[in-house]
C-alpha positions as CSV (number, residue, x, y, z in Angstrom):
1,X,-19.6,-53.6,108.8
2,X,-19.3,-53.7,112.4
3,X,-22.0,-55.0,114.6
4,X,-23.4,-52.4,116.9
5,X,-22.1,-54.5,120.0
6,X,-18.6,-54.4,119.2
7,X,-19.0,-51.0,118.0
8,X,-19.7,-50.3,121.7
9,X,-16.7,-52.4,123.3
10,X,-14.3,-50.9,120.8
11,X,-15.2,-47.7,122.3
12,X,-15.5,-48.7,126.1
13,X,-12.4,-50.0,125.5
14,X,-10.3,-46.6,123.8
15,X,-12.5,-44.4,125.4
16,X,-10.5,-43.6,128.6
17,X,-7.3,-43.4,126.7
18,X,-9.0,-40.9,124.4
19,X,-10.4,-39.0,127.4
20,X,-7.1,-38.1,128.3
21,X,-5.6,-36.6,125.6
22,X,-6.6,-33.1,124.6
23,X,-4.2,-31.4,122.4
24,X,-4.0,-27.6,121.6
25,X,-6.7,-26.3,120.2
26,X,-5.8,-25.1,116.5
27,X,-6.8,-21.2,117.1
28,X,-4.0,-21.3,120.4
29,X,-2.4,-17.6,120.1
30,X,1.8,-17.9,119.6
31,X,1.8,-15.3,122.6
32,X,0.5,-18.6,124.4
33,X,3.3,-20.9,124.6
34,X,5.7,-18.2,124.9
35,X,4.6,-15.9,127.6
36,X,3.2,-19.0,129.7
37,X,5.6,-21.7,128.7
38,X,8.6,-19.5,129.4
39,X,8.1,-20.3,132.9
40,X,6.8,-23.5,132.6
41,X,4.6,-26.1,130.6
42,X,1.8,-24.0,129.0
43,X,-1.1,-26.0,130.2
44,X,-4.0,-26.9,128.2
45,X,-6.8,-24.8,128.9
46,X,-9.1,-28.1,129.4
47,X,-7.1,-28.1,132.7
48,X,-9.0,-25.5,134.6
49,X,-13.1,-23.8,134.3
50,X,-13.4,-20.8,132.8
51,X,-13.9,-19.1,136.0
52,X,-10.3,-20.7,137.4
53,X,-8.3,-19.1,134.4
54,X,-10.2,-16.1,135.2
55,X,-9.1,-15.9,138.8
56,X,-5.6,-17.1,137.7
57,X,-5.8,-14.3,134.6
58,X,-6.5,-11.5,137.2
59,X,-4.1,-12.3,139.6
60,X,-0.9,-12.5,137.1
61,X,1.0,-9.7,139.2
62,X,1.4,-12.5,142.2
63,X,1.2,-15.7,140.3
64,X,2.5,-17.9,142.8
65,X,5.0,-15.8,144.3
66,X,6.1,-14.1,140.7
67,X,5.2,-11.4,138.6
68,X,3.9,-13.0,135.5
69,X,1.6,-10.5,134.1
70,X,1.1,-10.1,130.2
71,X,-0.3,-6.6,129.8
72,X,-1.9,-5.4,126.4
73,X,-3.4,-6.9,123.6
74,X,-1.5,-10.5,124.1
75,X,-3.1,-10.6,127.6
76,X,-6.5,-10.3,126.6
77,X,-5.6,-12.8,123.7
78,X,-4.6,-15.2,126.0
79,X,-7.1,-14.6,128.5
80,X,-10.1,-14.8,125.9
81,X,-8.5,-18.0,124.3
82,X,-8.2,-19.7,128.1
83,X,-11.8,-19.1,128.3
84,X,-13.1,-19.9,124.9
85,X,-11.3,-23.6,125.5
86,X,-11.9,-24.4,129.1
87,X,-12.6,-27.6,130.8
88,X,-15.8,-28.4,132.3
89,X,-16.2,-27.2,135.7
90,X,-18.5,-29.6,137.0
91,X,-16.0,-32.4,135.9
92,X,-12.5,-30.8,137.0
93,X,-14.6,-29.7,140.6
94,X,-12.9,-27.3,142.6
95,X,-9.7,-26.2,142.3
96,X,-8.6,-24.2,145.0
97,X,-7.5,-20.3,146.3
98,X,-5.7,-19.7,143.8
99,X,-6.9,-22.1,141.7
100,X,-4.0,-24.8,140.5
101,X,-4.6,-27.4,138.1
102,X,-3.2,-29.5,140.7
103,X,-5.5,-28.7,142.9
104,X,-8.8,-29.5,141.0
105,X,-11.0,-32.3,141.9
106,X,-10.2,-33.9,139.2
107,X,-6.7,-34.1,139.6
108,X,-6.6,-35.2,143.0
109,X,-9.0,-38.3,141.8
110,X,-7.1,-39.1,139.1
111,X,-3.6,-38.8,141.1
112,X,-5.0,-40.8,144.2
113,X,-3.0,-44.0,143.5
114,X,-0.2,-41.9,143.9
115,X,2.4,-42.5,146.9
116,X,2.3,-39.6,149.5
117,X,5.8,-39.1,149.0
118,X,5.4,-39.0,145.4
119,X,5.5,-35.1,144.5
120,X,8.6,-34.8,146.7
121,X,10.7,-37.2,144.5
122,X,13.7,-35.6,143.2
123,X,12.6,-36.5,139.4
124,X,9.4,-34.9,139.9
125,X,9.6,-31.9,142.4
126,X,6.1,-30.5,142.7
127,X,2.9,-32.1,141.2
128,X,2.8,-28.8,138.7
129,X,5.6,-30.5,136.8
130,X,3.6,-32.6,134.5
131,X,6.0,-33.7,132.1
132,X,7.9,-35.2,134.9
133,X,5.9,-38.4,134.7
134,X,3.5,-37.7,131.5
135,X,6.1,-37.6,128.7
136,X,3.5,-36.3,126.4
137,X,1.9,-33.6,128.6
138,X,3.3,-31.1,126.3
139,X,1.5,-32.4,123.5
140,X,-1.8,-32.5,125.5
141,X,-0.9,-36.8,126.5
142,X,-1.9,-37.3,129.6
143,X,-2.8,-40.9,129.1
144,X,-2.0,-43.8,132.1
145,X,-0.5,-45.8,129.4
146,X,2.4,-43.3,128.9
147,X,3.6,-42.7,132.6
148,X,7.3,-42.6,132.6
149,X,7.6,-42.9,136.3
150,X,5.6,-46.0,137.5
151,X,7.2,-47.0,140.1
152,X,6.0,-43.8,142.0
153,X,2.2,-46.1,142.2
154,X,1.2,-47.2,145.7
């Protein structure tokens, strides 16, 4: 049996690995992925508040310069499922007008080590493309241990 003290290190120690993984919740509607991932990465709902996928939700006719709307009963099954699996607004902070994931507090904290030029690199184009540097941001991974790109670090 383990001792309550290294019971505590033990999770001290895989707790900020852990905190960064957050895979697909198990009820995630198939018109999910496909409507949203045919455009790019369908992010995990974790990423923004409830109130940011609502904004982002109601403005799918001019979602960042592109129609994406999903109209009918896969919309509201999308919407609804975005909601129901949020992130924690007061721990993701603001994220913008319009809100982007890569705009939230959160992000921008967790990116800060980050070299300016960084986003701009040919490999990674935009700080939306997650995958570019998290190989298992797909799968919800977005630990530090499993950045493909490191040399992009200040």
């Amino acid at each position: 049996i383990m001792k309550p003290a290294a019971l505590i290190l033990l999770l001290a120690i895989a707790f900020p690995a852990l905190a960064d993984r957050m895979p697909f919740p198990s009820d995630t509607p198939a018109s999910y992925p496909s409507e949203c991932g045919s455009c790019h990465m369908a992010y995990q709902p974790a990423l923004l508040s409830a109130a940011d996928w609502r904004r982002t939700i109601a403005r799918l006719k001019d979602h960042f310069g592109t129609d994406a709307a999903v109209d009918g009963a896969a919309g509201k099954e999308i919407a609804a499922f975005l909601e129901r699996h949020a992130g924690n607004a007061g721990k993701l902070g603001n994220a913008g007008d319009p809100p982007r994931i890569s705009g939230s507090e959160r992000f921008v904290r967790k990116h800060r080590e980050l070299a300016p030029g960084a986003w701009k690199d040919p490999r990674v184009k935009s700080a939306a493309n997650c995958e570019a540097c998290h190989r298992g941001a797909a799968e919800g991974n977005y630990s530090e241990h499993d950045i493909s790109i490191p040399e992009l670090r200040r």
